[in-house]
N, C-alpha and C positions, 0 to 999 in steps of 0.2 A: 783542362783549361776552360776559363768559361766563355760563353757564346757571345756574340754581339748583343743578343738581347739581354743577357746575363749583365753585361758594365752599363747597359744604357740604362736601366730598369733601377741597378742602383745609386747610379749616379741622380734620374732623374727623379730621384725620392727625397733628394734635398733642395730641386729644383723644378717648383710648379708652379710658384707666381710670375705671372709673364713680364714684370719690374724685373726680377733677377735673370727671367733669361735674356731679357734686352741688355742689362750690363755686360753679359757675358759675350753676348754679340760684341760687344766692341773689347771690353777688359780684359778676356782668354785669350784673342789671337794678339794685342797689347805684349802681355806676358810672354807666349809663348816667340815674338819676333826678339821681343828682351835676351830671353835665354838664348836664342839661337844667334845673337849677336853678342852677346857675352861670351858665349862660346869659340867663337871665328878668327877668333887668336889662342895659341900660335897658329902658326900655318907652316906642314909640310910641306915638299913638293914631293911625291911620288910618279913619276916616269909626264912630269907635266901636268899634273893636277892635283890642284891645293888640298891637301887632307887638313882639316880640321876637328875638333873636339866635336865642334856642331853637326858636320857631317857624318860620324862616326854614330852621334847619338841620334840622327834624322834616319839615319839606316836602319837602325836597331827599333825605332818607332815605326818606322813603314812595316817592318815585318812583324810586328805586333797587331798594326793594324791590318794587313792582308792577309794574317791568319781568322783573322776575327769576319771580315768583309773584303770582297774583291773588288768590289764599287767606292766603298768607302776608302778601302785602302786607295787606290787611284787616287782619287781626290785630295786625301792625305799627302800625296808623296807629291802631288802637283800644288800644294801649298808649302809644304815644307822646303821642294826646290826653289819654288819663286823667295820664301824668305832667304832661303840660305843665297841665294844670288844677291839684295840687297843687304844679307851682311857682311857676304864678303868686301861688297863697296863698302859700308862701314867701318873695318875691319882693317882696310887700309889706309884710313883718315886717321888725323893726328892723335893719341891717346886721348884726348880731354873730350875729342869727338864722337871718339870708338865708345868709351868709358858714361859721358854724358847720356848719350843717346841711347846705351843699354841699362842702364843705373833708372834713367828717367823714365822711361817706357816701361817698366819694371815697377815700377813706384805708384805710379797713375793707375795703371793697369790692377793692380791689387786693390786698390782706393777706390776706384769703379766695383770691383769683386765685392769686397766689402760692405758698400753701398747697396748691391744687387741682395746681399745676403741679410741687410739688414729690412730690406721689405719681404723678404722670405722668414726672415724669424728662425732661420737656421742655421746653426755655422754650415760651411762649406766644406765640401763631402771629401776632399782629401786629408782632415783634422782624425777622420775614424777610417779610414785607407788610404793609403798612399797611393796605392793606385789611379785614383782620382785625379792624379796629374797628368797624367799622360792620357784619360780615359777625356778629361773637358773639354780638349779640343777635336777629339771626335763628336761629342754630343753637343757642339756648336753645328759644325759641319751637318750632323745629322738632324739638329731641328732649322735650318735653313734647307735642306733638305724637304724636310716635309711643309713647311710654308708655303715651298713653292711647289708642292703636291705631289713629292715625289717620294719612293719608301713607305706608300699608304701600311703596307704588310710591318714593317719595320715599328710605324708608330703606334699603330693597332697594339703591336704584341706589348711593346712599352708601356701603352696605357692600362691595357689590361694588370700589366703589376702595379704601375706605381699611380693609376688616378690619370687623370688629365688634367689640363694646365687649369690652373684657375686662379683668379683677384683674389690675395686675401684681403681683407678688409680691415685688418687692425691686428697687431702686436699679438693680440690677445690668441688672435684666431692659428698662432704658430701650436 
């Protein structure tokens, strides 16, 4: 399996002008409330508590990420709660609400990515793995992480693979 520094390293190889990781600050977790509320139907009830597609698949990404990181996983599973709690309220509201509101978040959310991707000059790192989907919202989490000076060791090792963030200055410089 590969390491944390292993997905950050690659992910953050198509992600070094600080335009695209500002987009992603807001576009990724965008996306990532999309899916988890397009998910939040149907709804089970097992022994009193609503199972959904979304929780099934929030499960399955915690332990993905708390193989990888015990810090980062935490943080992980305490965002993924907090969304899946506001989709469940979504989730309950009328089709056109549940539907609008995960379609539309969805849409912008990409359209931000895109934007992000077009001052980076590179397509976006899930086009050449897949992986990449599930890996963007840890290396959101992980460079607000280091912003705020935390994971020095974490960003060090990143930088040392993939460069450090830097302005492109034109098209060209992709």
């Amino acid at each position: 399996m590969k390491t944390l520094i292993d997905h950050l390293s690659q992910y953050a190889d198509y992600h070094r002008d600080p335009r695209n990781i500002h987009t992603h600050f807001v576009g990724v977790p965008m996306i990532m409330f999309a899916v988890v509320v397009l998910l939040s139907r149907p709804v089970w009830m097992a022994g009193g508590l609503p199972v959904t597609p979304a929780l099934l698949c929030a499960l399955a990404a915690s332990v993905f990420y708390f193989r990888l990181d015990a810090r980062f996983g935490l943080a992980m599973a305490a965002i993924m709660a907090a969304m899946l709690a506001g989709a469940q309220w979504l989730a309950a509201q009328s089709l056109a609400m549940w539907l609008g509101a995960g379609v539309g978040l969805f849409a912008v959310g990409w359209v931000i990515q895109f934007i992000g991707h077009y001052y980076e000059g590179r397509k976006p790192a899930f086009v050449d793995d897949l992986v990449g989907l599930i890996v963007g919202p840890l290396f959101v989490v992980a460079e607000w992480a280091f912003a705020l000076g935390l994971r020095k060791e974490v960003q060090a090792a990143v930088e040392a693979r993939s460069g450090p963030v830097r302005l492109r200055t034109g098209r060209a410089a992709a």
